[in-house]
C-alpha positions as CSV (number, residue, x, y, z in Angstrom):
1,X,-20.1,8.8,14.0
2,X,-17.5,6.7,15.3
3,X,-16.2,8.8,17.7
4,X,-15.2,12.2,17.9
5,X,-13.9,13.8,14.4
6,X,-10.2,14.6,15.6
7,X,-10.2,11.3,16.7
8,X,-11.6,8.9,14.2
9,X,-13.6,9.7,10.7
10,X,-17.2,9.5,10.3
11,X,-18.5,6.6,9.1
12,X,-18.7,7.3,5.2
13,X,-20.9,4.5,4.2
14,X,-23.3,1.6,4.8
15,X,-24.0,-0.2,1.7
16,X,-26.5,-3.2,1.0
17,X,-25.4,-5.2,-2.2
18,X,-27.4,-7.5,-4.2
19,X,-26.5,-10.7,-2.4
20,X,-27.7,-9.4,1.0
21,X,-24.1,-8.2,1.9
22,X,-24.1,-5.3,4.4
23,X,-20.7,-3.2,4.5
24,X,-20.2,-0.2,7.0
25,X,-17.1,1.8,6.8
26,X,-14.6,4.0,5.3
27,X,-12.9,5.2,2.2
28,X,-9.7,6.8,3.8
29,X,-8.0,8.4,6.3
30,X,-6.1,11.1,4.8
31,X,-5.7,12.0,0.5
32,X,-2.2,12.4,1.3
33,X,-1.5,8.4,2.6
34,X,-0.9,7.2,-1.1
35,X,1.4,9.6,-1.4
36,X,3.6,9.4,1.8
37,X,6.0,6.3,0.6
38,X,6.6,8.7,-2.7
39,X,7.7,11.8,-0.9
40,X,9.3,10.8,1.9
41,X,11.3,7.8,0.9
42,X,10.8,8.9,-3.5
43,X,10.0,5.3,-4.1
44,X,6.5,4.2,-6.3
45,X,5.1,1.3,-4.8
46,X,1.1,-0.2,-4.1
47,X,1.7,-0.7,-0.3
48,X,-1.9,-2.9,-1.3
49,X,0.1,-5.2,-3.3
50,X,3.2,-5.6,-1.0
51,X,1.1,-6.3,2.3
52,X,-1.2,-8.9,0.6
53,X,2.1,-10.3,-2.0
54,X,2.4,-14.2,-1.5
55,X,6.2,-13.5,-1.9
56,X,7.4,-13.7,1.2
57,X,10.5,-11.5,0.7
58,X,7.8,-8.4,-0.8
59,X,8.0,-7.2,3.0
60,X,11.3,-7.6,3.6
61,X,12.6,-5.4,0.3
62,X,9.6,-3.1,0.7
63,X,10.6,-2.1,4.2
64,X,14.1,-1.3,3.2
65,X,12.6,0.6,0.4
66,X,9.9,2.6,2.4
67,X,10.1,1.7,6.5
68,X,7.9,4.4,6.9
69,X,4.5,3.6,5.1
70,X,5.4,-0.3,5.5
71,X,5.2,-0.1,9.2
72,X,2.4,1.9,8.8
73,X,0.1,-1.1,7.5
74,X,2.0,-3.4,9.7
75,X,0.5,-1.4,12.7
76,X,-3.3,-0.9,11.1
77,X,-3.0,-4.8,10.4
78,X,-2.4,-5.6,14.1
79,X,-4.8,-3.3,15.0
80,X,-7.7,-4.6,12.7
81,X,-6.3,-8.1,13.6
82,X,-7.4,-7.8,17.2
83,X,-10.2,-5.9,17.4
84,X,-11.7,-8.8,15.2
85,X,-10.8,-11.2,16.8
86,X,-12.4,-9.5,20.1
87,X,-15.5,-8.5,18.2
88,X,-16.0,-11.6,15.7
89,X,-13.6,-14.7,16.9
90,X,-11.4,-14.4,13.8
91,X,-8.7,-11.9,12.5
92,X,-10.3,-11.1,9.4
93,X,-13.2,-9.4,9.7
94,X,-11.5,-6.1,9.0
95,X,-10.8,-5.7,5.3
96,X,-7.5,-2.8,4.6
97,X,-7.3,-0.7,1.8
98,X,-4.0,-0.4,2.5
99,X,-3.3,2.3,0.0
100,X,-5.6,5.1,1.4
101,X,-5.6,3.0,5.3
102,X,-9.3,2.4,4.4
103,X,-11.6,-0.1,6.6
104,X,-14.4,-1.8,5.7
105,X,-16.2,-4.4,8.0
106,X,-18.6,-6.7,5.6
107,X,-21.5,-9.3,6.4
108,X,-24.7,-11.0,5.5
109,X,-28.2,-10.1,6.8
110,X,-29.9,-13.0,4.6
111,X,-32.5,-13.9,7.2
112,X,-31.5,-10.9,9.5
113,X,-34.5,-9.1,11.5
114,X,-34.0,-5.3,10.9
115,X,-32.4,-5.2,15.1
116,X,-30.4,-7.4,14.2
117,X,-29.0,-5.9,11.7
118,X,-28.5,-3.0,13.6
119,X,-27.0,-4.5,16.4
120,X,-24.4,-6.5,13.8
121,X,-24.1,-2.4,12.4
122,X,-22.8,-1.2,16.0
123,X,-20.9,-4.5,16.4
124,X,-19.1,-3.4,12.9
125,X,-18.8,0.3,14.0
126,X,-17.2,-0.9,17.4
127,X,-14.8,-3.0,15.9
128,X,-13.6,-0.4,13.5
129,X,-13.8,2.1,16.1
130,X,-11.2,0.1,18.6
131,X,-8.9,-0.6,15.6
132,X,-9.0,2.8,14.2
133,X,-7.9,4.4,17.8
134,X,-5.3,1.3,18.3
135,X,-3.9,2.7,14.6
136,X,-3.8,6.7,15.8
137,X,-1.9,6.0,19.2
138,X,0.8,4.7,16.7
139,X,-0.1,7.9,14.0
140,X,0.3,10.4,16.1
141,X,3.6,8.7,18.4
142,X,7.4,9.8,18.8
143,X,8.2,6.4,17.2
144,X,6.4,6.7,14.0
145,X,8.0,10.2,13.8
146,X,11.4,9.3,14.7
147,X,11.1,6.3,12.1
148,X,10.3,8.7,9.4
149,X,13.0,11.2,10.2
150,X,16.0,8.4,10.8
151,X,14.9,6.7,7.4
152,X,13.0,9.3,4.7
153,X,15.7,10.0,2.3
154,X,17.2,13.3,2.7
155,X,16.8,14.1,-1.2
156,X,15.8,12.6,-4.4
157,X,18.4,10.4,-6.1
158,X,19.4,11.1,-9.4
159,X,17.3,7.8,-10.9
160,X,13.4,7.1,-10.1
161,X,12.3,4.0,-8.1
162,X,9.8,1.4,-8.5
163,X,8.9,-1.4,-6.7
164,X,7.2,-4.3,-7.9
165,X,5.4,-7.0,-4.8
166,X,5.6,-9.8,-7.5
167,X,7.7,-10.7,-9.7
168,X,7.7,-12.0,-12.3
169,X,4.2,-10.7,-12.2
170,X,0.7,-12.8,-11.4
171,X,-2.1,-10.8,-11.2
172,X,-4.9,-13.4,-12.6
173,X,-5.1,-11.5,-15.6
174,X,-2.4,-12.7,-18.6
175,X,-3.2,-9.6,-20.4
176,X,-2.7,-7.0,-17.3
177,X,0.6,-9.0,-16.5
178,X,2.4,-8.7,-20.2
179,X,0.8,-4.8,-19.8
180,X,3.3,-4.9,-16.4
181,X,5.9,-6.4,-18.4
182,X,6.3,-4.5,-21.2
183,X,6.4,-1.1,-19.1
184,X,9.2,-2.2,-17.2
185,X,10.9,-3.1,-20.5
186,X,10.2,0.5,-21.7
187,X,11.3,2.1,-18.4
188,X,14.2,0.0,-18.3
189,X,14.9,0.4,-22.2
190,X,14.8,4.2,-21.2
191,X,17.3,3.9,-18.6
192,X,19.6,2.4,-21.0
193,X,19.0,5.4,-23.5
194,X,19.8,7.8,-20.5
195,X,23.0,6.0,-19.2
196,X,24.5,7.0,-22.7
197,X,24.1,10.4,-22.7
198,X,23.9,10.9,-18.7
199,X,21.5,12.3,-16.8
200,X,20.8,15.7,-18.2
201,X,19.7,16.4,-21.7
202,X,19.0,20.4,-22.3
203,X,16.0,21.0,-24.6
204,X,13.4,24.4,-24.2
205,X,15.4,25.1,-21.2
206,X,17.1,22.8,-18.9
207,X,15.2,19.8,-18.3
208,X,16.3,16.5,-15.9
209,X,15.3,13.1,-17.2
210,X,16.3,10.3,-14.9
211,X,16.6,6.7,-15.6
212,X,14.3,3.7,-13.6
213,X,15.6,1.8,-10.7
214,X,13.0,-1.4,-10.4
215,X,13.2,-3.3,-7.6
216,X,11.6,-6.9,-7.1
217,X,11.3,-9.3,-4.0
218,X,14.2,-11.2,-6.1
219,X,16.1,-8.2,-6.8
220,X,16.5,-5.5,-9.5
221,X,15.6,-5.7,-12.5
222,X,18.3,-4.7,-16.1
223,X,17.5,-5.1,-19.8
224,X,19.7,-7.7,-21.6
225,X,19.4,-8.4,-24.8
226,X,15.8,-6.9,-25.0
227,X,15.0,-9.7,-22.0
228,X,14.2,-8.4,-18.6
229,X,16.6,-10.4,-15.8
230,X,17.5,-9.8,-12.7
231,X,20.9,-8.1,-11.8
232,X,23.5,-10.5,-10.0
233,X,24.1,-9.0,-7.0
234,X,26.7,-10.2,-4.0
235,X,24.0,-9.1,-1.6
């Protein structure tokens, strides 16, 4: 255990993989976390992909998106940040699923006696335990709630958000990224379909179908003669 269970989770795992890697751990902190930027701010977003975006404006939009859940990950990364730096000499030695505010602390134990690799176990479990607590001061503080009540949004606009970190998009993959592009041609495609006949449509009862708002680093995005651009904006 890491520390007590109202305090900090359990550790969930230790894993060994095939290369002699040693990873201690865990998963989450709460099942609700991926959800928090959706029903508080009603914006869909991978906080993964805008904390570790090479855009440097991802941050910026996201946060005026979603303060909330942005800050959120700010704070675990300074958290993890220092406590490896205080338990390994670099910043880095935490890895942050940011989505679920998971931590996992990896290393090899090629060569490794079996204390050893116990004592680099507690090292790990010490490190994630000081971060972890750093993280819940901020969790459970007056300024994380007051942040969430001055900036959720009151109630659901009349047109569903998306942010994208990267655009146009770059995963690695050419086939993933023309996945991502034709589904924001679809959603935005939609959108156009919806601005003709307005927002409500009544069909087996009343029904609401809403149009997309997708935001980028570079700004929103609009269909133009089947091309995706981004809207010209004085701002």
């Amino acid at each position: 255990m890491l520390s007590a269970t109202e305090q900090l989770l359990p550790v969930e795992y230790v894993f060994m993989l095939s290369d002699n890697t040693i990873g201690i751990g865990f998963h989450h902190f709460q099942t609700e976390f991926l959800k928090l930027d959706e029903s508080k701010y009603h914006v869909y977003m991978s906080l993964s992909e805008v904390m570790k975006s090479r855009d440097p404006n991802a941050r910026k939009v996201a946060k005026r998106l979603a303060p909330g859940p942005v800050k959120d990950c700010e704070m675990a990364e300074k958290a993890t940040k220092k406590a490896s730096l205080k338990h390994f000499g670099r910043e880095d030695a935490i890895i942050i699923d940011f989505d679920q505010m998971g931590m996992t602390v990896n290393f090899n134990a090629e060569g490794l006696s079996d204390e050893e690799v116990l004592r680099e176990i507690e090292k790990s479990a010490n490190a994630l335990s000081e971060a972890w607590k750093e993280y819940l001061e901020w969790y459970h503080s007056e300024r994380r709630k007051r942040l969430y009540e001055r900036t959720g949004l009151k109630k659901e606009p009349p047109y569903i958000r998306c942010f994208i970190a990267e655009w146009p998009p770059n995963t690695g993959n050419p086939e993933k990224d023309r996945e991502i592009i034709e589904e924001v041609k679809r959603k935005l495609s939609r959108s156009q379909e919806i601005n003709v006949f307005r927002n409500i449509v009544r069909s087996e009862g009343e029904r609401k179908f809403r149009g997309y708002k997708i935001y980028t680093p570079k700004g929103l995005l609009e269909l133009k003669n089947g091309e995706i651009t981004v809207k010209k904006s004085r701002r």
